[in-house]
TORMIZA-826917 format. One line per field, with one value per residue: y, z, x negated of N, C-alpha, C in turn. Coordinates in nm, 3 decimals. Layout:
N
nY = (Y / ...)
nZ = (Z / ...)
nX = (X / ...)
caY = (Y / ...)
caZ = (Z / ...)
caX = (X / ...)
cY = (Y / ...)
cZ = (Z / ...)
cX = (X / ...)
// end
This chain:
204
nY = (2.243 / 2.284 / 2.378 / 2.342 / 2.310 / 2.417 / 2.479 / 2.256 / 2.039 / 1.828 / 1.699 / 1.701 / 1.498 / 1.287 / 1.305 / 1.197 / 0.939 / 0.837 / 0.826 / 0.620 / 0.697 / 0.694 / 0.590 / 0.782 / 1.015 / 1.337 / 1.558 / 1.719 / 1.618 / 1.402 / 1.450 / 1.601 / 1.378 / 1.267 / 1.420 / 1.409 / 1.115 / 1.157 / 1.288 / 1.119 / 0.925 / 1.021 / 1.141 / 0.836 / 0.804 / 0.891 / 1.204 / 1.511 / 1.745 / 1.986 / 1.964 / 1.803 / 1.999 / 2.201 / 2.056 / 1.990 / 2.294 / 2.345 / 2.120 / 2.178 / 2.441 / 2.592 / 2.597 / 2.715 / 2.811 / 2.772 / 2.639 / 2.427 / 2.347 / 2.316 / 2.059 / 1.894 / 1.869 / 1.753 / 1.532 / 1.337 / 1.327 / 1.213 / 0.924 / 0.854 / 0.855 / 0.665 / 0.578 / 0.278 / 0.144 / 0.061 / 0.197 / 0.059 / -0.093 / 0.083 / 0.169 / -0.083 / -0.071 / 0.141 / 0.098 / -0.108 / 0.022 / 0.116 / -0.079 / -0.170 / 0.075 / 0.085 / -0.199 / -0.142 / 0.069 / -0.103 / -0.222 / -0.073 / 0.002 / 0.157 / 0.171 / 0.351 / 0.509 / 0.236 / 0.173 / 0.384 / 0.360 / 0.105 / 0.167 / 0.306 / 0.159 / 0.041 / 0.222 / 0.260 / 0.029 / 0.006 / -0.096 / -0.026 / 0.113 / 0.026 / -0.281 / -0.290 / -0.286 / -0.619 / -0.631 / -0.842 / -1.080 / -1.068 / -0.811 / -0.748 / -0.830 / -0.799 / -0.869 / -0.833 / -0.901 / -1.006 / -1.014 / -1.281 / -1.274 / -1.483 / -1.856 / -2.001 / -1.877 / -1.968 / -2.191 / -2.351 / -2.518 / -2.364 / -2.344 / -2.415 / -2.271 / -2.259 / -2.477 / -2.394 / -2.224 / -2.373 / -2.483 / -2.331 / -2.258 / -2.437 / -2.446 / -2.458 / -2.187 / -1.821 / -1.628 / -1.376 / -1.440 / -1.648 / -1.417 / -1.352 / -1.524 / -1.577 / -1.278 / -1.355 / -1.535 / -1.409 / -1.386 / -1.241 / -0.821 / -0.650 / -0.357 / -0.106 / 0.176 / 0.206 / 0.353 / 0.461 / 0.318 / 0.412 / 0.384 / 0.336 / 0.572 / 0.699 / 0.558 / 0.689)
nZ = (-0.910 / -1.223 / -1.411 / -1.667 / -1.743 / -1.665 / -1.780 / -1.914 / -1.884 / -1.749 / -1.954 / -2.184 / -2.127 / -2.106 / -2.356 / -2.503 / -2.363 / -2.449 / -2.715 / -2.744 / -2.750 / -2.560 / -2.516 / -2.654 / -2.555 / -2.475 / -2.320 / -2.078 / -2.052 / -1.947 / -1.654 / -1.577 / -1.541 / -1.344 / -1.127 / -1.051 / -1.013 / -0.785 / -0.590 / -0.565 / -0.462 / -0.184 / -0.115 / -0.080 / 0.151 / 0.323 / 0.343 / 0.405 / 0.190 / 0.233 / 0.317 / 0.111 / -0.070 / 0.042 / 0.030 / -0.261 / -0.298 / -0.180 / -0.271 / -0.536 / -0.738 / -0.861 / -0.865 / -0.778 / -0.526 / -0.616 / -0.872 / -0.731 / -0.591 / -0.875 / -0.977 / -0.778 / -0.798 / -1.075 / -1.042 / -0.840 / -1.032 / -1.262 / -1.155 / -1.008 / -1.146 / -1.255 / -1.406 / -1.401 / -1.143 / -0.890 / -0.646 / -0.451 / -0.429 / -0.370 / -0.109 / 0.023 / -0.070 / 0.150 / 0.395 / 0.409 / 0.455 / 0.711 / 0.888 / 0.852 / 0.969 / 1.200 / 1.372 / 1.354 / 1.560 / 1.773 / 1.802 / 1.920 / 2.140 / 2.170 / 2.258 / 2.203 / 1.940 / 1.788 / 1.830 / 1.710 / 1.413 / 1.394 / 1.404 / 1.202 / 0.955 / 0.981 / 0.901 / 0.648 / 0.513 / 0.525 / 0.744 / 0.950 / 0.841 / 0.818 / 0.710 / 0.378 / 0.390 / 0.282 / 0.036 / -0.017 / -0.264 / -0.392 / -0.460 / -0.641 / -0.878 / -1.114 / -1.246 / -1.445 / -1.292 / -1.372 / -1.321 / -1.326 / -1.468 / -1.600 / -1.577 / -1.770 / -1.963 / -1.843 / -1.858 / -1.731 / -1.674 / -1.654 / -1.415 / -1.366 / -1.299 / -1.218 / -1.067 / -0.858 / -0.706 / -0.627 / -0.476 / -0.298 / -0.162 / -0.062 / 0.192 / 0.562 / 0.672 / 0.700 / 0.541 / 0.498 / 0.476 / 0.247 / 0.092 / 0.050 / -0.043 / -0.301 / -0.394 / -0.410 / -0.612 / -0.799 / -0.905 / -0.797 / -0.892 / -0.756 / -0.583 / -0.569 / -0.514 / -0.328 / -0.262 / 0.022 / 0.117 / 0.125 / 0.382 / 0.523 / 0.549 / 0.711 / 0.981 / 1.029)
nX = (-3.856 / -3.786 / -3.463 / -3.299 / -3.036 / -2.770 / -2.549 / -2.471 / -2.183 / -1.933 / -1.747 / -1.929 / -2.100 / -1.911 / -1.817 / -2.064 / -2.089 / -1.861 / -1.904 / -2.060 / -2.372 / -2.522 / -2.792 / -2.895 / -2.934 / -3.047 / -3.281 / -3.212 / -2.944 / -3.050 / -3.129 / -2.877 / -2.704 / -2.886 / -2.863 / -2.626 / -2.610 / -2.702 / -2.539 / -2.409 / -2.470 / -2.572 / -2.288 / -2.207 / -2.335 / -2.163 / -2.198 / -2.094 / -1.921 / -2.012 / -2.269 / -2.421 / -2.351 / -2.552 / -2.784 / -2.851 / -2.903 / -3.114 / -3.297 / -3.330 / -3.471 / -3.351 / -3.108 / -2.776 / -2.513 / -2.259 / -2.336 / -2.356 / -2.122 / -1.992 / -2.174 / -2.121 / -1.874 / -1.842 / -1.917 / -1.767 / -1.575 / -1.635 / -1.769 / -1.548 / -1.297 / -1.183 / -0.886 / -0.765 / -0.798 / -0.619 / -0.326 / -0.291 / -0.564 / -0.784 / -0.648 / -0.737 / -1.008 / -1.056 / -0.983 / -1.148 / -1.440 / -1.315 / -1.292 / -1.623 / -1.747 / -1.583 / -1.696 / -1.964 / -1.903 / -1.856 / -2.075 / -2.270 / -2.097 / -1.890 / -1.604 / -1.374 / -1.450 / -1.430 / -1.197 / -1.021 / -1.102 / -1.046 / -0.767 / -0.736 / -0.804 / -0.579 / -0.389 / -0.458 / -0.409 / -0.128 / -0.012 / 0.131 / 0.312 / 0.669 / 0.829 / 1.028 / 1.404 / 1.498 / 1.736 / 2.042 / 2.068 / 2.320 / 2.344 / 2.270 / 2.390 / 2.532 / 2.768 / 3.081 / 3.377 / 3.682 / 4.012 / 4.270 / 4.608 / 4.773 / 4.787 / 4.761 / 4.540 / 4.293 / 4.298 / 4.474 / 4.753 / 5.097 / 5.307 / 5.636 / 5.840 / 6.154 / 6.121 / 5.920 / 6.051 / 6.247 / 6.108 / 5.984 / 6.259 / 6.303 / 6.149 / 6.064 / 6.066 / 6.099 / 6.313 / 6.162 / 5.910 / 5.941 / 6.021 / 5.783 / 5.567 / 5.727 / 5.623 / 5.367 / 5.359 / 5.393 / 5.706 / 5.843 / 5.876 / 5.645 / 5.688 / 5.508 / 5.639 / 5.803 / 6.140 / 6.307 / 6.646 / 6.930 / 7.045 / 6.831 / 6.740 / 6.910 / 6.871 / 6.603)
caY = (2.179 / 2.428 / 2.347 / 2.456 / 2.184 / 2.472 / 2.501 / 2.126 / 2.000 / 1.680 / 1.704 / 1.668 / 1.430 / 1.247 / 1.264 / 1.094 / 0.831 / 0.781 / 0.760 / 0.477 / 0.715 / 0.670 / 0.592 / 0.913 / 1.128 / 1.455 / 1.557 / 1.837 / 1.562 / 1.282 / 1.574 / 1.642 / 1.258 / 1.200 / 1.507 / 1.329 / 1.016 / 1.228 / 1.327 / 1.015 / 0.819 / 1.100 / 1.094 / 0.727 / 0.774 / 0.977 / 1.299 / 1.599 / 1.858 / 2.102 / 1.897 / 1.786 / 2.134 / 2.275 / 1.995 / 2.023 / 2.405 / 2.340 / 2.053 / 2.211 / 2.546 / 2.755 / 2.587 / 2.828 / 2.751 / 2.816 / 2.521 / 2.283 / 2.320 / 2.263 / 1.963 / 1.787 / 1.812 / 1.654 / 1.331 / 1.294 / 1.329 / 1.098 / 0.838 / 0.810 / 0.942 / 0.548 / 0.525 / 0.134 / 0.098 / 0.102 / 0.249 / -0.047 / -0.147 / 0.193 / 0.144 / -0.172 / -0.022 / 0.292 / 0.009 / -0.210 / 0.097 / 0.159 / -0.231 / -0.184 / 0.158 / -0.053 / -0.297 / -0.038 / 0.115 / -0.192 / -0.319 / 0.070 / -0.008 / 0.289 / 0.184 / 0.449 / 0.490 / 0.132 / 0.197 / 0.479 / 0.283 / 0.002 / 0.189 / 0.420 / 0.099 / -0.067 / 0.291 / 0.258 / -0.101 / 0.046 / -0.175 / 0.095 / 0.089 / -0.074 / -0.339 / -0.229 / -0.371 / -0.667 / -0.634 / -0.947 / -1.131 / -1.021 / -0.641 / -0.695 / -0.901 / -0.677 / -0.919 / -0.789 / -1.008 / -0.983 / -1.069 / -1.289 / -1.318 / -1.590 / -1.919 / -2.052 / -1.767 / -1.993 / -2.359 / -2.413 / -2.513 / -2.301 / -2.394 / -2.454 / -2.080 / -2.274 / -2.580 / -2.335 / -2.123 / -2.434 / -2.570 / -2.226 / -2.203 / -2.526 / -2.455 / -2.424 / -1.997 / -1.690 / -1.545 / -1.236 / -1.531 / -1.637 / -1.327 / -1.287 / -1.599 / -1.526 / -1.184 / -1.347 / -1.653 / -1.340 / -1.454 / -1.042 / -0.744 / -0.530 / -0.174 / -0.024 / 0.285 / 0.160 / 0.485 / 0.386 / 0.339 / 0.534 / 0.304 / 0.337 / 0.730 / 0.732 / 0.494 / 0.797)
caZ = (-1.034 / -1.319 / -1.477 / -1.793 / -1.770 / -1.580 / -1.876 / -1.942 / -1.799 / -1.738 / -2.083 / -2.296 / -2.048 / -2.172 / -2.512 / -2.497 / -2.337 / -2.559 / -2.846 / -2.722 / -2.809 / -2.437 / -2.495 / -2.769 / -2.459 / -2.451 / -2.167 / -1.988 / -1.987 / -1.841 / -1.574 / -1.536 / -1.505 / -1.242 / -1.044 / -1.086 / -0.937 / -0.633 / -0.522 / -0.531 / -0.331 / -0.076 / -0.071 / -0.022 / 0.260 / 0.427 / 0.409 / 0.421 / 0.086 / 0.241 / 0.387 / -0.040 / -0.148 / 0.047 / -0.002 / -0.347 / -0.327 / -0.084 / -0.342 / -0.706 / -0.666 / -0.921 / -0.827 / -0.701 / -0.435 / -0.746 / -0.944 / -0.682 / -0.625 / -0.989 / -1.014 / -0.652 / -0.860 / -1.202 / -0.960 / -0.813 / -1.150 / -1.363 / -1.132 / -0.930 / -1.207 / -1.296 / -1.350 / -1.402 / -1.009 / -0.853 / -0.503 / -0.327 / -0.449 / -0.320 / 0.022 / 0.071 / -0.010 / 0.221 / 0.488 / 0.440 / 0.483 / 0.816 / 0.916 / 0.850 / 1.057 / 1.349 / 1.372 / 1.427 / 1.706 / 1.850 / 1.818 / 2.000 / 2.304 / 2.170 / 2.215 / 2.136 / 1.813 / 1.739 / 1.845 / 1.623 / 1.310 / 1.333 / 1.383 / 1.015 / 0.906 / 0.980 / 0.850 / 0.504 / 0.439 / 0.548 / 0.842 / 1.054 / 0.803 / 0.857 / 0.558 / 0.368 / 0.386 / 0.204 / -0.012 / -0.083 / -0.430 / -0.464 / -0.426 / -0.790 / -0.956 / -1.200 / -1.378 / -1.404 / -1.296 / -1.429 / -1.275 / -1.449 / -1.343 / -1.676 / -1.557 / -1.921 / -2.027 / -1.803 / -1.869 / -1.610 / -1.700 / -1.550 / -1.298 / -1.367 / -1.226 / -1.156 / -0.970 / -0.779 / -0.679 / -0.579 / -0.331 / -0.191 / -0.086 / 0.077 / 0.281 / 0.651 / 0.689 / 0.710 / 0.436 / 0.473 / 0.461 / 0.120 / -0.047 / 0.056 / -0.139 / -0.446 / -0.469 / -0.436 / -0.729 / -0.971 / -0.942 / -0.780 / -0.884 / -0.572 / -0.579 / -0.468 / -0.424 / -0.307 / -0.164 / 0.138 / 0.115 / 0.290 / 0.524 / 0.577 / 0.597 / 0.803 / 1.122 / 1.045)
caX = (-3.811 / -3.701 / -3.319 / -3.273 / -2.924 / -2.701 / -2.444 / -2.358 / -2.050 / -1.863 / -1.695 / -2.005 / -2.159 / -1.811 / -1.845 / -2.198 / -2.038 / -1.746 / -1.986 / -2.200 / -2.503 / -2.601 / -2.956 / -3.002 / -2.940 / -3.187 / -3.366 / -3.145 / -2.858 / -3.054 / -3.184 / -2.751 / -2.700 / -3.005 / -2.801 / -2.458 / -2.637 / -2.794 / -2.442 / -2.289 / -2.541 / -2.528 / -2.148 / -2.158 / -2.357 / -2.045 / -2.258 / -1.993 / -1.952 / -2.153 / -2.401 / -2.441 / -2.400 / -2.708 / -2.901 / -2.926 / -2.983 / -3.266 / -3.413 / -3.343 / -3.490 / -3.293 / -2.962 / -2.685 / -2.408 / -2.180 / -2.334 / -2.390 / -2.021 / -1.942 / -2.201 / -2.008 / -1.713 / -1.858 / -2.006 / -1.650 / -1.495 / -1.735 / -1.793 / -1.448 / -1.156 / -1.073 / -0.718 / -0.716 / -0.773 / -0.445 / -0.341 / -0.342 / -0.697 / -0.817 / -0.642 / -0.788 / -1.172 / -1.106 / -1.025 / -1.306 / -1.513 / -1.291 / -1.337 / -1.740 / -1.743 / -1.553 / -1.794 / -2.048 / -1.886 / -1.839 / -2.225 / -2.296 / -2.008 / -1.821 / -1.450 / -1.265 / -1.450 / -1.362 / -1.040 / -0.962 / -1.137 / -0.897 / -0.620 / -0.740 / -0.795 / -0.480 / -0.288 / -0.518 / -0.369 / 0.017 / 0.066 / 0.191 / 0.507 / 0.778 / 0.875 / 1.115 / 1.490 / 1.561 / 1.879 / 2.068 / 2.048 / 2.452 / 2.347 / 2.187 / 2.496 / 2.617 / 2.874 / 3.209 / 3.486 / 3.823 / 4.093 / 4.369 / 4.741 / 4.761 / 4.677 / 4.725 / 4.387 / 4.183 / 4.298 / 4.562 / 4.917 / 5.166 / 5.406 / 5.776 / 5.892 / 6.271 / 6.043 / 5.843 / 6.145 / 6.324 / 6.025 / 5.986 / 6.318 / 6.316 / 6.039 / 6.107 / 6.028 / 6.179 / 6.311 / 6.067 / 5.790 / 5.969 / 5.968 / 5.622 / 5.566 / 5.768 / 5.567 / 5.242 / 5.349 / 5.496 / 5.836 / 5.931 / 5.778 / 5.647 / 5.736 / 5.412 / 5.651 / 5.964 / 6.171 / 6.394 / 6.749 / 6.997 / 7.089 / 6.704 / 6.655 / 7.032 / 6.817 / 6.508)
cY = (2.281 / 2.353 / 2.402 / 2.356 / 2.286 / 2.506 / 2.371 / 2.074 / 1.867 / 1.613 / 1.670 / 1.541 / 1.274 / 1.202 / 1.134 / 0.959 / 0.745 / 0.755 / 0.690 / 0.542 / 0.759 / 0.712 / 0.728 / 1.054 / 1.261 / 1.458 / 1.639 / 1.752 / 1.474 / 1.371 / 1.582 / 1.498 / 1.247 / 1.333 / 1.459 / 1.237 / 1.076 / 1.266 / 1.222 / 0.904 / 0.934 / 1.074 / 0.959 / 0.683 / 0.829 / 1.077 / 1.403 / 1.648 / 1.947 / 2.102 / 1.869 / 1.940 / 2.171 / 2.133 / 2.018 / 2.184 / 2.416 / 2.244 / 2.115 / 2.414 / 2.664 / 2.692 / 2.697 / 2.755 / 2.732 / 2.630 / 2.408 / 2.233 / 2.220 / 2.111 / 1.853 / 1.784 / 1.722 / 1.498 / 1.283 / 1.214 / 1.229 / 0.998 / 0.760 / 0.856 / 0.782 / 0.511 / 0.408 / 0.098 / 0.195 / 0.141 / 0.142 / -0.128 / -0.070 / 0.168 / 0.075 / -0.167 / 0.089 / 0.207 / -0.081 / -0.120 / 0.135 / 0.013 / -0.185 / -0.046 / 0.111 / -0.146 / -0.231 / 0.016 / -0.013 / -0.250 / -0.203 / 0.030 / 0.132 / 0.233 / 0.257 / 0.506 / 0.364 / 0.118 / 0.234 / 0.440 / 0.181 / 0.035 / 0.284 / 0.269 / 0.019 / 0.028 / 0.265 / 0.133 / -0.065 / -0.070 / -0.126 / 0.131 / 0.029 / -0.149 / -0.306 / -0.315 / -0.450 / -0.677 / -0.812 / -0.995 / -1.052 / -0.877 / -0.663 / -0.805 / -0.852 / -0.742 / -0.900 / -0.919 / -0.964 / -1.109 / -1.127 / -1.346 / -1.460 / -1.708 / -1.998 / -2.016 / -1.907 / -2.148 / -2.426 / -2.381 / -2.415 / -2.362 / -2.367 / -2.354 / -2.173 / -2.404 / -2.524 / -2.298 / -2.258 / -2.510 / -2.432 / -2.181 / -2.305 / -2.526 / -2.347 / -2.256 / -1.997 / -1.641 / -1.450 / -1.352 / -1.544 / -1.574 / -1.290 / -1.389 / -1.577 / -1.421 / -1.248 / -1.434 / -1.552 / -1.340 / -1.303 / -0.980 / -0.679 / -0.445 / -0.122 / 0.134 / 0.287 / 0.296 / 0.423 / 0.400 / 0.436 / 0.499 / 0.343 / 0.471 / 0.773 / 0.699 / 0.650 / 0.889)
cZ = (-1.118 / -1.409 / -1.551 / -1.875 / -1.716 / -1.690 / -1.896 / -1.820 / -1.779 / -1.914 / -2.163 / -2.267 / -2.100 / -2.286 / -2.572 / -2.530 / -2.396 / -2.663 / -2.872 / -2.758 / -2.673 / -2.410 / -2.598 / -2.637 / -2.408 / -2.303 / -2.083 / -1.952 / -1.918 / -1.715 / -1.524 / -1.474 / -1.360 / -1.140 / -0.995 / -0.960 / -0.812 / -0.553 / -0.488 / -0.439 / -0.213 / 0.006 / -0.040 / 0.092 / 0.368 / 0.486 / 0.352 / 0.236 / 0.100 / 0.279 / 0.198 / -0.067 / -0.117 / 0.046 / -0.156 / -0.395 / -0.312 / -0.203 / -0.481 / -0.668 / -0.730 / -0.939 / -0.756 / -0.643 / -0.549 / -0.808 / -0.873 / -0.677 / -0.772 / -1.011 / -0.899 / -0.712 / -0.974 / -1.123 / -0.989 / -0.921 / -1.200 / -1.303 / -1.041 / -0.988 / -1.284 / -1.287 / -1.338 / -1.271 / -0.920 / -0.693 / -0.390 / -0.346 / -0.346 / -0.164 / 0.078 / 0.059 / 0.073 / 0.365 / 0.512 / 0.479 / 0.662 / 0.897 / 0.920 / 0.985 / 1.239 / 1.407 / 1.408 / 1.543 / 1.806 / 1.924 / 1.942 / 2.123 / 2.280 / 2.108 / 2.185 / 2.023 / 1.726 / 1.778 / 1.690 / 1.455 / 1.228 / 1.302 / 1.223 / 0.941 / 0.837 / 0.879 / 0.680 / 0.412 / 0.468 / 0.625 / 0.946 / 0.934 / 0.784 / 0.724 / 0.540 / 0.381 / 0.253 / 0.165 / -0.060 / -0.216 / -0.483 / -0.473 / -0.598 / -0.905 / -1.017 / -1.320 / -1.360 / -1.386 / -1.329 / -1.384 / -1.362 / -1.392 / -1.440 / -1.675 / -1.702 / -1.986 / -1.969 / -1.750 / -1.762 / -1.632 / -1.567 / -1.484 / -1.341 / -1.291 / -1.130 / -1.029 / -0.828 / -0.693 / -0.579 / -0.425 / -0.233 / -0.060 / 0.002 / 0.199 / 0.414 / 0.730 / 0.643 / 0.592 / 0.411 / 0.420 / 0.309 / 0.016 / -0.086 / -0.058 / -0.283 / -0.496 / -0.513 / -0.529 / -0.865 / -0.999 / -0.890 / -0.784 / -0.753 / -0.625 / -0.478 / -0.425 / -0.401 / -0.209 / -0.070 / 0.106 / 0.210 / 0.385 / 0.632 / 0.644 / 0.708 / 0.940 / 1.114 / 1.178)
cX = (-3.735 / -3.577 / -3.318 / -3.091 / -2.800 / -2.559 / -2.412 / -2.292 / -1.968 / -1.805 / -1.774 / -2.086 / -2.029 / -1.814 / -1.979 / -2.173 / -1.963 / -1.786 / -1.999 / -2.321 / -2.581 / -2.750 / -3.048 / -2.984 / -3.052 / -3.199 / -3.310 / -3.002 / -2.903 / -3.055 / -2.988 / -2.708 / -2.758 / -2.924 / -2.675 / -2.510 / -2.683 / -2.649 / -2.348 / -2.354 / -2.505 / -2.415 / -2.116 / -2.219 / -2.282 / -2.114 / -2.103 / -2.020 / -2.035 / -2.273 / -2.488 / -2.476 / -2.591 / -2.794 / -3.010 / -2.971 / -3.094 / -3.389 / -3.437 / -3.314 / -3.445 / -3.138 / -2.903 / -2.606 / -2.285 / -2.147 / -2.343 / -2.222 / -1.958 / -2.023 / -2.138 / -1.875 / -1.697 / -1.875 / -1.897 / -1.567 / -1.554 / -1.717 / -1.625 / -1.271 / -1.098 / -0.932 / -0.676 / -0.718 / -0.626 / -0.450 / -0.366 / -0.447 / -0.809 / -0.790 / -0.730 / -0.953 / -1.177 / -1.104 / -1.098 / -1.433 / -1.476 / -1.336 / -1.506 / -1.794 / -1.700 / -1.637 / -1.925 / -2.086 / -1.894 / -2.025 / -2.282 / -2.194 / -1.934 / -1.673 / -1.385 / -1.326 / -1.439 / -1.250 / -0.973 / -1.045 / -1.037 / -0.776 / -0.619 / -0.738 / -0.644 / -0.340 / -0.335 / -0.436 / -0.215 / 0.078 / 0.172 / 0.335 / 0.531 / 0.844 / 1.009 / 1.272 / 1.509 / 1.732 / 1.956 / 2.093 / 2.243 / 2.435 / 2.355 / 2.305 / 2.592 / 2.706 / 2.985 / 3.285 / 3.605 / 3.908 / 4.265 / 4.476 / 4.781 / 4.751 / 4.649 / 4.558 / 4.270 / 4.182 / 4.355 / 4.685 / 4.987 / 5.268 / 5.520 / 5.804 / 6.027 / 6.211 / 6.014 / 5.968 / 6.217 / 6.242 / 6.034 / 6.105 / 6.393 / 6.272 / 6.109 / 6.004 / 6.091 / 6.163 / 6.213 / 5.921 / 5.791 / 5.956 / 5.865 / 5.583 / 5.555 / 5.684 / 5.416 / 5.222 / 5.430 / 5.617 / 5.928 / 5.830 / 5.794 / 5.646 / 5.642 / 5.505 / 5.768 / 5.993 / 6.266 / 6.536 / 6.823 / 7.021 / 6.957 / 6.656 / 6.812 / 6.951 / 6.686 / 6.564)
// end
């Protein structure tokens, strides 16, 4: 078969396409096309790259190792460069291909190639990792809170300070209990840096 197609490339083969002038296609691209299609049936029969390459040296008789290369890369490209299919579409046809291969071995009595099927299979669909940790709904609760010593700000009368003062120091506890009290109703400031008396650094 004589080629006189050895200069067009994926790119113009492209353009065609993007036209819509499909059907005005000359005769050296259908001829690049009908080559395209010869590599991709092949490859979907799970023949190797180099098993493809020399085939079509052996059938197209002024092909080079060169161009067969370059035309096993246009197939690929043309027929398998869809970006709208997503990764986990892909997984799930490389394991239906491992699933159909399984099934094979199995009909043959060749366990350990239906072994090692399921288990490509089962890595293709990402069973073999481990789900990831769920975080709890408060991880993602990004509302500040503010804290208010006020209770007036937030619609709660305040307490009678001389009232308070007077129940607290009825209440049967220890003074130290008391003041704990008083600090925690506002009624004494705490001295986050209270220094010790002398009495205090004299017992040191």
């Amino acid at each position: 078969m004589d080629l006189y197609d050895k200069d067009i490339r994926i790119e113009a083969l492209q353009e065609w396409v993007d036209s819509g002038q499909s059907e005005e296609l000359p005769v050296a691209m259908v001829k690049y096309i009908e080559q395209l299609e010869l590599i991709r049936s092949l490859y979907q029969k799970y023949n190797t790259r180099e098993y493809i390459i020399k085939y079509l040296v052996k059938v197209y008789s002024n092909i080079s190792r060169h161009r067969a290369n370059q035309l096993f890369n246009d197939s690929l490209n043309f027929f398998y460069s869809n970006n709208d299919i997503k990764k986990e579409a892909w997984r799930n046809i490389y394991a239906d291909k491992f699933d159909l291969a399984a099934a094979v071995c199995w009909q043959k009595d060749d366990m350990e190639g239906y072994r090692r099927n399921n288990e490509s299979a089962m890595k293709a669909r990402g069973l073999d990792v481990p789900e990831p940790q769920k975080l709890p709904d408060e991880f993602y609760d990004r509302r500040v809170i503010v804290y208010q010593m006020d209770a007036r700000k937030v619609g709660i009368e305040r307490v009678n300070r001389y009232e308070l003062a007077t129940f607290i120091d009825n209440l049967d506890v220890s003074e130290q209990e008391k003041v704990k009290l008083q600090q925690d109703a506002g009624m004494i400031t705490i001295d986050l840096f209270e220094t010790p008396n002398a009495e205090d650094q004299s017992q040191q």
